[in-house]
N, C-alpha and C positions, 0 to 999 in steps of 0.2 A: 590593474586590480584596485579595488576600492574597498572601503569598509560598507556594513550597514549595520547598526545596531538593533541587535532586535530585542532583545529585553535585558532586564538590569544580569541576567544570567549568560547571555548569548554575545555574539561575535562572531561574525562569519565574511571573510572574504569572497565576492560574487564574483567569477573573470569576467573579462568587460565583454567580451563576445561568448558565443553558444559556439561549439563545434560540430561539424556533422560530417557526418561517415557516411558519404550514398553506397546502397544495397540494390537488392535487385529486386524488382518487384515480385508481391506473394498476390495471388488472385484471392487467396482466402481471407487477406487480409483488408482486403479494397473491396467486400462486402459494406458498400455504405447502406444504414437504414434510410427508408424513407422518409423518416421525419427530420433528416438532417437534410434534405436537399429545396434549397428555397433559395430563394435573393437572398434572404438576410444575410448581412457581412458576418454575425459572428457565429450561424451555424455552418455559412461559406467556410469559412477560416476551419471551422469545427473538422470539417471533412478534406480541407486540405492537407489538415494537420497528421489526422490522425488515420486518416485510410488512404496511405502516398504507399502503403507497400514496405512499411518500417516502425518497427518500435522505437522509446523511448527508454535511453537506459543513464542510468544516473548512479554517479558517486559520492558516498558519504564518508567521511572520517566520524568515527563511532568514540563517544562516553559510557562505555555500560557496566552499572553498579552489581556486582555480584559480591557474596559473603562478607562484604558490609566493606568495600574497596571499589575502586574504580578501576576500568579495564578496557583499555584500548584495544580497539577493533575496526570493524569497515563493515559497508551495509553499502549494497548493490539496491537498487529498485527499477524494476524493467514494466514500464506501463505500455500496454498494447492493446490493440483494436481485435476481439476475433469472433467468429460466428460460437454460438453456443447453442445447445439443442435444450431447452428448456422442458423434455420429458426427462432425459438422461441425464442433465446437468453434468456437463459433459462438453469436448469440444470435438464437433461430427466429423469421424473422416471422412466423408464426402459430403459437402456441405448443400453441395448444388441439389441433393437430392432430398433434403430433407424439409423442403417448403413452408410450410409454416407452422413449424415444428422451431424452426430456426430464427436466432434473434440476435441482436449484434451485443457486446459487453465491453465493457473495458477492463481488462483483467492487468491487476500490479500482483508479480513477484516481488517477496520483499524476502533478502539473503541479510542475515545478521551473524557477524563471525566475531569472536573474541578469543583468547587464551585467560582461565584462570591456572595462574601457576603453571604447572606440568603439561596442562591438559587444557583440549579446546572444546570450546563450543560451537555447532552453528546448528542456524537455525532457519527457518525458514517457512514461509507465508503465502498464501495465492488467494486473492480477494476476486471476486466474477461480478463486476454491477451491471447491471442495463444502462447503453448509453440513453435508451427514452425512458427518464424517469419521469415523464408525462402515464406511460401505459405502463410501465413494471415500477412498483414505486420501493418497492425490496431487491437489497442486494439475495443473489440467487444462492451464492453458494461461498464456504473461506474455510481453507485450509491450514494446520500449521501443523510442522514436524520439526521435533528440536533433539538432537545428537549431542551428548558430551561421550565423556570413556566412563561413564557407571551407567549408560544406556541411553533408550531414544522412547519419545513419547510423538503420539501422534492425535489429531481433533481437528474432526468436519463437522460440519454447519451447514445445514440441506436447507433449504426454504419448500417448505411442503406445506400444502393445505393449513394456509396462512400461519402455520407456523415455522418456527428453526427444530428441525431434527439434529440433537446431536447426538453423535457416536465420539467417544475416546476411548484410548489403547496407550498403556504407561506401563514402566516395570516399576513405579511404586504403588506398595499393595491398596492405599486409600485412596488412589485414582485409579488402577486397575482398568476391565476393561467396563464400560460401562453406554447406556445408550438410555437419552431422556430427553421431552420438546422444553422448547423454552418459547415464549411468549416472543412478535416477532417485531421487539423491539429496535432501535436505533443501535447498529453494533459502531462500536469504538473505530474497528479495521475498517468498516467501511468511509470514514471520515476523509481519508486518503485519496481513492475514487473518488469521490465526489465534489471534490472541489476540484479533482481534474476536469471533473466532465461539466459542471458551473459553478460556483461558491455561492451563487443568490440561492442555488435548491437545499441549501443549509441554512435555514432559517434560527435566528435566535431564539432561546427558549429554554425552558427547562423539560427533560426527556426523559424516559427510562432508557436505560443506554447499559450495553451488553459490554462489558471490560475487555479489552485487546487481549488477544488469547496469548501474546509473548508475556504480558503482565500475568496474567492467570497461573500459567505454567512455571517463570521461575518464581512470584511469590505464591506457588501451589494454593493459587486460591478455587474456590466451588464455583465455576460458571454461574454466576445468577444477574440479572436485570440489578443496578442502582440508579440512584436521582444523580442525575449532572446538569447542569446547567451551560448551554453552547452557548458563545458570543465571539463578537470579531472585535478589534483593536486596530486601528488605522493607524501606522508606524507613517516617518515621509516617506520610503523607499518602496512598502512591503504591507501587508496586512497579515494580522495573527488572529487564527483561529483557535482560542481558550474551550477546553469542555473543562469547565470544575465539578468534581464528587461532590455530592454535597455531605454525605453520611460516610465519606471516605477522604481520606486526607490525601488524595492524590489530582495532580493535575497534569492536561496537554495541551502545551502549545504547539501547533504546528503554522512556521511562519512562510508565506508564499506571495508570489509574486500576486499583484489585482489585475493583472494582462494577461490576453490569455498567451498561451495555454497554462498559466497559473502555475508555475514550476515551483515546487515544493524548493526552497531551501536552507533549513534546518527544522529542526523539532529539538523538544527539550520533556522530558518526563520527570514530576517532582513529588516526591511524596514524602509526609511529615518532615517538612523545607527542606528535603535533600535530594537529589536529582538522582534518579533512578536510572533514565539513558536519554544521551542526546546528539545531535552530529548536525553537520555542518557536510552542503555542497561541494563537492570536489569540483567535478565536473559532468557534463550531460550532452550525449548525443544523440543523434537520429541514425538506426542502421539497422537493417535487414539481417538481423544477430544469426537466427538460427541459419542462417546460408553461409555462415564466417565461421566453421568449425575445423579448417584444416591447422595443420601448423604453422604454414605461411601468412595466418590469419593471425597469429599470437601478436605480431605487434601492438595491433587495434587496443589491446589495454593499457599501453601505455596512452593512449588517446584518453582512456579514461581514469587516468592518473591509481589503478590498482596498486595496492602493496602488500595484498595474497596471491598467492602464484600455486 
């Protein structure tokens, strides 16, 4: 194990090797698009990686600031290859049948667990991009639903006729249930995707940019478009990827590998100089998850260093 530093905030130990778990091949998964199939080494690589018939599943040790305290927790993120039907937005049970209708995406589950005091949180996220951001240049679709014990909130994100349709459903009364488009700006959630799928198709700049819907919902803020400004930061180890608010006192770093497949590891969220949530790489493997649901499958997390059971 080694250090790397990634900002005057961060610290993260990287293990010196990747682990991997073989699985057993998904045919739905080994839908490769066409535009990933060429000579080149790194759309080669692209499809070796990513459509072998297995996901990418990753562990974080979690910082998350709630009722003005810090709260330890864990954060799962499972990034995978899968066909998506781009009328339904949706992922087709029969995929072969839906021709072109059918597109390939890269979809990250993102699982955020905490305890404040008595009682827990968790939360959870499913972002859908196009792996050819050449032809679909919008993430299609993002989910998020978050659970404590005074109840559960829920908010999707349609990409319709150039815009984001959304819908939310909350039991508090001034989010309630509610459905309005939004302009179909640069979303926060999708910055994650997309540097899995290239980090050059993140172009520096200043953006209107849709706030990460975990931000939204515990600082109950109005889903609306703000100014940010994206940049990258060349560390020796690592490169970080900064969006700063500019009309909001909050920032993200998220620090990742410049090889690919550009393995996220850590982030850090900071608002009015105080960190919001942040975490650090546990560990990351390659495995055929949804075929590993028996009992005799349970060890497989200690492979990925879990400490929710």
């Amino acid at each position: 194990m080694r250090p790397l530093c990634l900002s005057p905030h961060l610290l993260v130990w990287l293990p010196a090797g990747i682990l991997l778990a073989i699985g057993c091949f998904s045919a739905d998964n080994a839908d490769t698009p066409s535009v990933l199939v060429s000579n080149n080494k790194v759309e080669s690589d692209f499809a070796s990686y990513w459509y072998n018939g297995e996901g990418e599943l990753n562990t974080y040790r979690l910082e998350q600031s709630r009722y003005g305290e810090m709260r330890d927790g864990e954060v799962v993120m499972v990034f995978v290859t899968e066909p998506f039907s781009k009328s339904k937005q949706v992922k087709p049970d029969h995929p072969a049948k839906n021709g072109t209708d059918k597109i390939s995406v890269i979809k990250l589950n993102h699982i955020r667990r905490f305890s404040t005091g008595v009682y827990d949180y968790s939360m959870m996220q499913s972002v859908f991009t196009p792996v050819d951001l050449t032809t679909w240049k919008k993430t299609l679709k993002t989910t998020v639903t978050s659970q404590d014990w005074c109840g559960h909130t829920f908010y999707q994100l349609n990409y319709e006729g150039g815009k984001y349709k959304v819908r939310g459903f909350s039991y508090f009364e001034k989010e309630g249930d509610q459905t309005t488009t939004l302009k179909a700006d640069l979303l926060e959630d999708e910055l994650w995707t997309r540097l899995r799928i290239n980090p050059n198709h993140l172009k520096e700049g200043v953006y209107h940019v849709i706030p990460a819907l975990f931000y939204s919902r515990l600082a109950h803020q109005p889903l609306k478009p703000r100014q940010a400004r994206l940049r990258k930061v060349k560390k020796e180890n690592h490169t970080e990827l900064l969006l700063e608010y500019l009309h909001l006192d909050r920032t993200l770093i998220i620090s990742y590998l410049p090889d690919f497949p550009h393995k996220i590891i850590a982030w850090e969220e900071i608002q009015d100089g105080r960190p919001l949530s942040r975490g650090w790489l546990r560990a990351s493997i390659k495995s055929a998850y949804w075929q590993q649901h028996d009992n005799r499958h349970t060890g497989l997390r200690d492979s990925l260093q879990m400490r929710c059971r």
